[in-house]
N, C-alpha and C positions, 0 to 999 in steps of 0.2 A: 412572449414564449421563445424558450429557446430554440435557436435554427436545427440544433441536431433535433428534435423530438416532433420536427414537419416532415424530415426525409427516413427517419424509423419507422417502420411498419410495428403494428403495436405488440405480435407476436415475440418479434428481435426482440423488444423494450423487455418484454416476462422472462427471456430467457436469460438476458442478460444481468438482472436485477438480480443481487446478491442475497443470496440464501444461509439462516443461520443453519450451521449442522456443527452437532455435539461437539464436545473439545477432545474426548476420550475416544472415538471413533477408529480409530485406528494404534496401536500398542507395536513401539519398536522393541527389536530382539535383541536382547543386550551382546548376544552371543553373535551373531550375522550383520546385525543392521536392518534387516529386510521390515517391512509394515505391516506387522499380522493384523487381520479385522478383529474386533474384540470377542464381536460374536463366534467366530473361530475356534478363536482361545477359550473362551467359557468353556464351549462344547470339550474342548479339547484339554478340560479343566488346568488349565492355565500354560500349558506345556510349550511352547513354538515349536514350529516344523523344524527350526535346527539341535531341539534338546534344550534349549532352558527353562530351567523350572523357575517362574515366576513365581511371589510370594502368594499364596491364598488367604484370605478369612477365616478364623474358626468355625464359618456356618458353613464353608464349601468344604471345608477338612469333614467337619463331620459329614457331611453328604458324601464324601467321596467314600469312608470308611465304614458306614453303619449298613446293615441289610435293610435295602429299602425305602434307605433315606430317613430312618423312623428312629427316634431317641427320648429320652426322657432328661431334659435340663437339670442340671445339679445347681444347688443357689450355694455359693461359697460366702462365707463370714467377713462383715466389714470391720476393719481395724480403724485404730488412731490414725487421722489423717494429720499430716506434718507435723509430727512429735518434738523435731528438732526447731521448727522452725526456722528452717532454712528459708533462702534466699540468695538468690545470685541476680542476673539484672529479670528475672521476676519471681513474684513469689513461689512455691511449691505449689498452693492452693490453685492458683489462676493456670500454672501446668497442668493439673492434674484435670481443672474443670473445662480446655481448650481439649485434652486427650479424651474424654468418657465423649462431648460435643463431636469432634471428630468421630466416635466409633458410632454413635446415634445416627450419625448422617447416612454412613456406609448399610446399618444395621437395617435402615427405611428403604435405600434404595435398592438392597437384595432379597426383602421382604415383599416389595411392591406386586409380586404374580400369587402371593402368598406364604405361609411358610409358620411355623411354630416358632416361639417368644426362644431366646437366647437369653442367659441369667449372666453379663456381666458390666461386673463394677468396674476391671483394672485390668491387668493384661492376660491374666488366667481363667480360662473358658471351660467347665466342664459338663457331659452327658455320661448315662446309660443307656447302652445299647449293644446290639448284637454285632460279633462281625464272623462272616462265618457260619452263624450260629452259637460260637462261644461267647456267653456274658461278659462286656467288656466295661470298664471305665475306661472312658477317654477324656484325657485331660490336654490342650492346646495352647497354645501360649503366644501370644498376640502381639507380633514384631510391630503394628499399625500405633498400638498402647507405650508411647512413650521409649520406644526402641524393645518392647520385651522386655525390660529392668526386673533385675529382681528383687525385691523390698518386702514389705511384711504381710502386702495383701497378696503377691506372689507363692509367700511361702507357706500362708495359712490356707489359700487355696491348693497346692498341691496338697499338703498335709488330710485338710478335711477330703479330697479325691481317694486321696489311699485308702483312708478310714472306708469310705463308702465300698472301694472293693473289697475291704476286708468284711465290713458287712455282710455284704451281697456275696461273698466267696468267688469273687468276681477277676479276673484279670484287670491287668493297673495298664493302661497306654499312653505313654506321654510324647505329646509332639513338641520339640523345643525349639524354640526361636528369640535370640536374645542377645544385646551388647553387653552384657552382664550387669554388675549391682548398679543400682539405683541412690547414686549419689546422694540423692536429696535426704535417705536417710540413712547415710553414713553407717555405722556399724552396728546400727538393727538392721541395715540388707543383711549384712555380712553373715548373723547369726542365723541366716535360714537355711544355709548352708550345712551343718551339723544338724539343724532340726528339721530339715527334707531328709537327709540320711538314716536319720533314727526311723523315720515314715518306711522308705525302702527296708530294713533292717526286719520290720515288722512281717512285712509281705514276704521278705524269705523265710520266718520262720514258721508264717502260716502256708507256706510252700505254694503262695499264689506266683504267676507270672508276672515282671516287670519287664516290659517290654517298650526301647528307646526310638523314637524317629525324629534322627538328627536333621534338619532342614537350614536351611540358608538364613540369617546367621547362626551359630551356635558359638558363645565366646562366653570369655569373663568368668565370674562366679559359677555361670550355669554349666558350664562345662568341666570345671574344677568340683563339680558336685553332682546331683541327681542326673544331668546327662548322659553321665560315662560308669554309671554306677549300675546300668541294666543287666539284666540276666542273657539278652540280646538287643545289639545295636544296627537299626537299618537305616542308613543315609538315601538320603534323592540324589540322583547326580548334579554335582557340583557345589554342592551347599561349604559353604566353609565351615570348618570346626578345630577353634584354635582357642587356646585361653587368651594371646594380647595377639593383632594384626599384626599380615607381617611387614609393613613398612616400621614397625617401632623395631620388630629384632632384627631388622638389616639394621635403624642405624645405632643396634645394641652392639651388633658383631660386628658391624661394619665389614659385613659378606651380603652378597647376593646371595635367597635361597631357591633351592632349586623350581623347578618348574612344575606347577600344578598343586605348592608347596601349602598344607592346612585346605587340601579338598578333597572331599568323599574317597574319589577314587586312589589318592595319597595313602590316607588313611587306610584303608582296605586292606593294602599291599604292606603298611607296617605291623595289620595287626591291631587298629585300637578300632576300627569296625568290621561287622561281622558280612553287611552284605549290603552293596548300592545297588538299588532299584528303582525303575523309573515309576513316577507317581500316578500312572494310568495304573500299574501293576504292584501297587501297593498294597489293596483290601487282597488281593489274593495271599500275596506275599505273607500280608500280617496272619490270615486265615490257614495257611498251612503251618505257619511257626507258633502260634496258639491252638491250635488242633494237637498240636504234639506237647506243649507244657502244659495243656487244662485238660485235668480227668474225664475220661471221659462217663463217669457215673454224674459229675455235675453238670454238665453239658445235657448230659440226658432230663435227670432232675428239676433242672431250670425252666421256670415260668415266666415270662413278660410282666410287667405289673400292665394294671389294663390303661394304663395313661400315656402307655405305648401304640394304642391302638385306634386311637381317632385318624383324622385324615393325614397324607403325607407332610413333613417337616419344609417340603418345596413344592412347591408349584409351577409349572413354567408359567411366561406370560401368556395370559389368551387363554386359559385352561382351568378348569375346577373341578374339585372331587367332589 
């Protein structure tokens, strides 16, 4: 036996014995440095005590924006997978099948206290639901899913979203998050760009609301298109919103740009957004600026379908309805 474990009291021996605890325990602030507790942050859906707005899920988006936490999933259409056949050092197919893997994991581990099925294939997530009280589509867009890319299952998901609020005479909400097109299939991304625009085109002529919420990133195709194409545009602070980063156009121009240069509150002040709000104060936000562009005779007229009304879409842990 060894000499130290005759002169340890057996008490020292327990306390000293190394304990596993979570790897994720603690979430640093990109903005301060400082160690927020996770649990914190959830509560505090995902904000730090210095202002940074961390990335969320499309189950916490919709939780944070729907009345009541309560939605109805939309199931968006699957396309040709790798049309091109692309390949770089791996195939399309093994990206695509490591990206839907990764969302399943996340998708279990925020479902675990309970919570209603989420309907996604690829990086575009959408429900029905109330915010407010005005019928909304909300459509998400999942920076987790392959950076946000936008490609054919991107664009035929917004697409069928629009249709549905045109259906339903519903308000159109799209949250955007994206490095823009999706390489892998080259210039069928590209063409979703005109055919999301014809989608929006639609919605003004049935004089529904299109209503934008730029979030961290917004770049690429998706910004050169349905992004910046809203009837109203509200940013989170600090999200960046830029067609290319800006280390490519310093060394385009080979200039320094200024300070705070492709962020929310940049934008704001030139003009290409309408209002930065912080994301605790966003279902309000969105609630008075769709109170004022959705009738209010359809607002009134609107019915729930009733598969909006079983138990809530979340549950905390430890709790059941």
């Amino acid at each position: 036996m060894n000499w130290i474990n005759k002169v340890t009291p057996p008490g020292l021996k327990t306390m000293l014995t190394k304990r596993d605890t979570p790897d994720d325990l603690w979430v640093k602030c990109p903005l301060s440095g400082e160690l927020v507790y996770k649990t914190d942050l959830e509560e505090n859906w995902h904000v730090t005590p210095a202002g940074a707005h961390l990335r969320i899920s499309p189950r916490t988006r919709f939780r944070l924006l729907f009345d009541d936490e309560r939605w109805e999933p939309i199931e968006l259409p699957g396309v040709a997978l790798d049309p091109l056949k692309f390949k770089d050092d791996k195939p399309y197919p093994a990206r695509l099948k490591a990206a839907k893997s990764k969302i399943a994991a996340r998708e279990k581990k925020e479902t675990e206290g309970g919570g209603a099925p989420l309907l996604q294939d690829d990086c575009m997530v959408a429900a029905y639901g109330k915010i407010g009280g005005v019928p909304a589509v909300v459509l998400v867009q999942d920076f987790a899913f392959m950076g946000g890319s936008l490609g054919m299952a991107a664009g035929e998901g917004f697409i069928t979203a629009a249709h549905m609020a045109l259906a339903r005479k519903a308000a159109f909400v799209v949250c955007t998050a994206s490095g823009g097109a999706r390489m892998q299939e080259g210039t069928l991304s590209l063409m979703q760009m005109p055919r999301t625009t014809l989608a929006i085109n639609e919605l003004g002529e049935a004089k529904l609301p299109y209503v934008v919420v730029l979030t961290d990133p917004t770049s690429g195709g998706v910004s050169a298109s349905y992004a910046m194409l809203g009837d109203v545009h509200i940013a989170e602070p600090g999200a960046m919103i830029a067609f290319s980063g800006p280390r490519v156009i310093e060394q385009t121009i080979r200039e320094s740009l200024p300070k705070g240069f492709q962020r929310s509150e940049f934008l704001r002040e030139k003009g290409q957004v309408d209002i930065v709000v912080d994301r605790r104060k966003m279902k309000d936000t969105l609630s008075r600026v769709l109170s004022m562009l959705m009738p209010k005779s359809r607002r009134a007229s609107d019915s729930m379908p009733a598969s909006l009304n079983p138990p809530k879409t979340h549950v905390s842990k430890g709790k059941s309805d």
